[in-house]
Each structure stands twice: as C-alpha cells, then as structure tokens.
VMD Tcl script that draws the C-alpha trace (Angstrom):
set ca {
  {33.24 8.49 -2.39}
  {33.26 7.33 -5.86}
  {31.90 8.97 -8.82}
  {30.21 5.70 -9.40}
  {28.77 4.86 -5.72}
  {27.18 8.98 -6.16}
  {25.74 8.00 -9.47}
  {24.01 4.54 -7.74}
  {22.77 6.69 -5.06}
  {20.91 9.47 -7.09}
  {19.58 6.78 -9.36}
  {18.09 5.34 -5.65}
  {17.06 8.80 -4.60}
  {15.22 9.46 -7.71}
  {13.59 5.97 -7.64}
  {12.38 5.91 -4.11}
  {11.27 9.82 -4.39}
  {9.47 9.48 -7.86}
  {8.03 5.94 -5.71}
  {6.93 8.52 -2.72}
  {5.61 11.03 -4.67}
  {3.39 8.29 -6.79}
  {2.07 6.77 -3.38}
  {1.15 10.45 -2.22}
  {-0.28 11.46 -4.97}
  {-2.78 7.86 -5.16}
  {-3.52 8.79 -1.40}
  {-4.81 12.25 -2.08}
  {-6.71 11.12 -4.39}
  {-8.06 8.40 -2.66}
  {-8.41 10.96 0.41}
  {-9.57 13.78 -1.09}
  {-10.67 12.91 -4.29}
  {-13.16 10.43 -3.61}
  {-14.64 12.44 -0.96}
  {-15.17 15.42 -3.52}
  {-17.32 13.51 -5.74}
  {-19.38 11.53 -3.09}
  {-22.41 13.54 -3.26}
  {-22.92 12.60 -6.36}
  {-22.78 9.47 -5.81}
  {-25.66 9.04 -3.46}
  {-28.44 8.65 -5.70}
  {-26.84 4.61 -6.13}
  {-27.96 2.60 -3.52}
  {-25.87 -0.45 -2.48}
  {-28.15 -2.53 0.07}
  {-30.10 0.89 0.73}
  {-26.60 2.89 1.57}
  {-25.74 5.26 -0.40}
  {-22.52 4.38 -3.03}
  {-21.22 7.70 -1.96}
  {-21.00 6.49 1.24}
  {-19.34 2.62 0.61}
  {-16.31 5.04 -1.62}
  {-15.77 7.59 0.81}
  {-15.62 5.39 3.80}
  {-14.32 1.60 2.73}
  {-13.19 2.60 -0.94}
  {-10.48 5.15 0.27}
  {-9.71 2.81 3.77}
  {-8.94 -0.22 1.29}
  {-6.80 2.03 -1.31}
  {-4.78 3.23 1.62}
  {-3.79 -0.40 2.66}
  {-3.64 -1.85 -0.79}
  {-1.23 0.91 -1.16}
  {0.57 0.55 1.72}
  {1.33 -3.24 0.62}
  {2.13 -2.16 -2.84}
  {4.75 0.48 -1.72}
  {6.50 -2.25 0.71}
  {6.83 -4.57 -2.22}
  {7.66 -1.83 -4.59}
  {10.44 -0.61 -1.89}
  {11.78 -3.25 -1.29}
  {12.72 -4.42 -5.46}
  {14.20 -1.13 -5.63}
  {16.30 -2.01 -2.42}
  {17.25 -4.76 -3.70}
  {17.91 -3.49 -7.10}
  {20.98 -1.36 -5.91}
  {21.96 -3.81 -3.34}
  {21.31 -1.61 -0.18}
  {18.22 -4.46 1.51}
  {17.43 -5.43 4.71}
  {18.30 -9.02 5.72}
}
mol new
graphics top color blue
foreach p $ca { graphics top sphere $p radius 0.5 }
foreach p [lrange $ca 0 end-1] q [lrange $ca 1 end] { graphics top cylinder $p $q radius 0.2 }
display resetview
C-alpha cells in the first residue's frame, strides 16, 4: 500500500467519523434533548395540545428523517470526493 493511498484513506476515515459523530450527536439531542425540556413546554397550546407534546413526538420523528436524508447526501459527496462511490 502506498503512503499516498494510507493518507486518502485516513482523510476518509476522519471525514465519515467526524460525519457519524455529528449525526449522533443531532440525534441525541433530538432524542433526548427535546424530551428533557418538554415539560416546560406545555403551558403553549397548539390546537389545544400541548407544544411539549408536538416537539417530543413529531419534532424529534422529523429531525431523525431529515437527518437521515442529510447524512445520505452528505455520505455520499464525501464518497465521491475520494473516488471510492457506489455506481
């Protein structure tokens, strides 16, 4: 192996890891986070529900597929960026 081809493939290791470790970190956030502070949310009412309730139940739901989609994408440019993508 090349000093150059271990050089491209740390570079990739440390892009897709610092990429994982972003996406966990939004997720436990979004999963734990949210769900910390929803108490205090209830006194706002959103069409008589609580706004505690719309964040802890849809809010972290539609951060955990927006995120999904933005990883893929995000994956994907680094892929490509060091040549190693899928067809």
């Amino acid at each position: 192996m090349a000093a150059t081809d271990r050089l491209n493939g740390e570079a990739y290791w440390k892009k897709t890891s610092g990429l994982m470790w972003t996406v966990l970190g939004i997720w436990f956030i979004a999963g734990f986070g949210i769900h910390f502070f929803a108490t205090a949310l209830n006194p706002i009412h959103i069409l008589g529900f609580p706004m505690g309730f719309y964040f802890a139940a849809q809010g972290s739901l539609i951060v955990f597929v927006v995120g999904l989609f933005w990883f893929a994408k995000r994956q994907n440019e680094i892929d490509e960026e060091f040549g190693v993508q899928e067809d």
